[in-house]
C-alpha positions in Angstrom: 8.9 -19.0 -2.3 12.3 -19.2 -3.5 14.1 -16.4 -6.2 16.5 -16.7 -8.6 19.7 -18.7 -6.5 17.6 -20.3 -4.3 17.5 -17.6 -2.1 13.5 -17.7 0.1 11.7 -14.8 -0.8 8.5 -15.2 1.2 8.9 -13.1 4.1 9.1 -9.8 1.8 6.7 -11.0 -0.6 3.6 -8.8 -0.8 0.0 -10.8 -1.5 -1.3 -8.3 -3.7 -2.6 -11.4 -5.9 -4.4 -12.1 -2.9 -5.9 -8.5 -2.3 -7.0 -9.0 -6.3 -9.0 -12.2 -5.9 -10.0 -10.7 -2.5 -11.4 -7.4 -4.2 -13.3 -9.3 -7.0 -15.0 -11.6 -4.9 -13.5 -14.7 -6.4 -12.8 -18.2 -4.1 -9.3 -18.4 -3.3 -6.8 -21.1 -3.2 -3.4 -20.2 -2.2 -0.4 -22.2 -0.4 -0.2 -22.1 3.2 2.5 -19.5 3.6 2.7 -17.8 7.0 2.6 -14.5 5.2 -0.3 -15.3 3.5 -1.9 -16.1 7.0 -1.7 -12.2 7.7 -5.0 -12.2 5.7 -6.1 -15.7 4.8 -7.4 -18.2 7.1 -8.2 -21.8 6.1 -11.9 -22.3 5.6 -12.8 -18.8 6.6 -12.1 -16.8 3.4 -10.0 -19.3 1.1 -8.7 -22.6 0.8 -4.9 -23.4 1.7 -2.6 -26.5 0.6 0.5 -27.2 1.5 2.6 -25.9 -1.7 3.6 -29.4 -2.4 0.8 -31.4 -1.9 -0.8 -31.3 -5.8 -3.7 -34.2 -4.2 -4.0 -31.5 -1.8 -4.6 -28.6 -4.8 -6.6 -30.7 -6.9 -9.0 -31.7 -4.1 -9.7 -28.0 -3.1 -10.4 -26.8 -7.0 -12.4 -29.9 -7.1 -14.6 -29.1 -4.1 -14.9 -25.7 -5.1 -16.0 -26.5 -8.6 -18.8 -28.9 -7.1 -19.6 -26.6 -4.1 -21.0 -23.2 -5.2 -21.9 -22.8 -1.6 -18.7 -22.8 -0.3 -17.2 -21.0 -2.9 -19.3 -18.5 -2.8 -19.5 -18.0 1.1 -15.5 -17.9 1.1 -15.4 -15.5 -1.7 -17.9 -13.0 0.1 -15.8 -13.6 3.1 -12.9 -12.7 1.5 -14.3 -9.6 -0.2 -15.8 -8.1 3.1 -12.6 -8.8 4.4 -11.1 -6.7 1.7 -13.4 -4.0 1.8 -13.0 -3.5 5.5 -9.6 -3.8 6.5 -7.2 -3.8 3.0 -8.5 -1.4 0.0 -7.1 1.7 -0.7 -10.2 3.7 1.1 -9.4 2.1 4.3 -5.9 1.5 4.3 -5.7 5.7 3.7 -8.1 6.3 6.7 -5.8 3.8 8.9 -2.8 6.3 7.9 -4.9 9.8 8.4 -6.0 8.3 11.8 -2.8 7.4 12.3 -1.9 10.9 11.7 -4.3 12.7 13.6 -3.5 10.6 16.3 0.4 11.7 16.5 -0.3 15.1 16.0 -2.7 15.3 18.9 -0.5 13.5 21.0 3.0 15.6 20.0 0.2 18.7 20.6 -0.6 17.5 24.3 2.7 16.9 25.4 3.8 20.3 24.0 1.2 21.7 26.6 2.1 19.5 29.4 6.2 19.8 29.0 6.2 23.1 31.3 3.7 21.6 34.1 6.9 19.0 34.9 
């Protein structure tokens, strides 16, 4: 992924595309991007191509369009995927977790600091 003076882009890039098609329960095809394998994997929950291989492209719309199976297996995948580990909902539980967590912990070594 390359920006305006051919600078590469993808290692800041956020997939919320992804997170879209993910939420909607849609079959994904994306290009194999290493920061797109934080949440896709390769016949798990989508479909990736190498960003220049168009044979590549064509073949997995192709097999999507004549396999409702597998479309519809990767795009519950996905979606599950979504639902349990990248909406809103959960991501905000992750952080109030998170949150608890610290403030227990700072709370416990507030009480321990005078036993040293």
């Amino acid at each position: 992924v390359t920006v305006h003076g051919g600078g590469e882009a993808s290692a800041w890039m956020s997939p919320l595309k992804i997170f879209e098609s993910m939420a909607h329960a849609k079959p994904i095809v994306s290009s194999d991007l290493p920061v797109l394998r934080e949440v896709l994997t390769h016949e798990h929950n989508a479909l990736l191509c190498d960003p220049d291989d168009l044979d590549a492209w064509v073949a997995s719309i192709e097999r999507l369009r004549a396999d409702h199976g597998v479309a519809s297996a990767l795009a519950r995948t996905a979606n599950a995927e979504f639902l349990g580990n990248h909406s809103w909902k959960r991501r905000a539980q992750r952080i109030i977790a998170m949150l608890v967590d610290d403030q227990s912990t700072a709370r416990f070594r507030r009480r321990t600091a005078s036993l040293d």
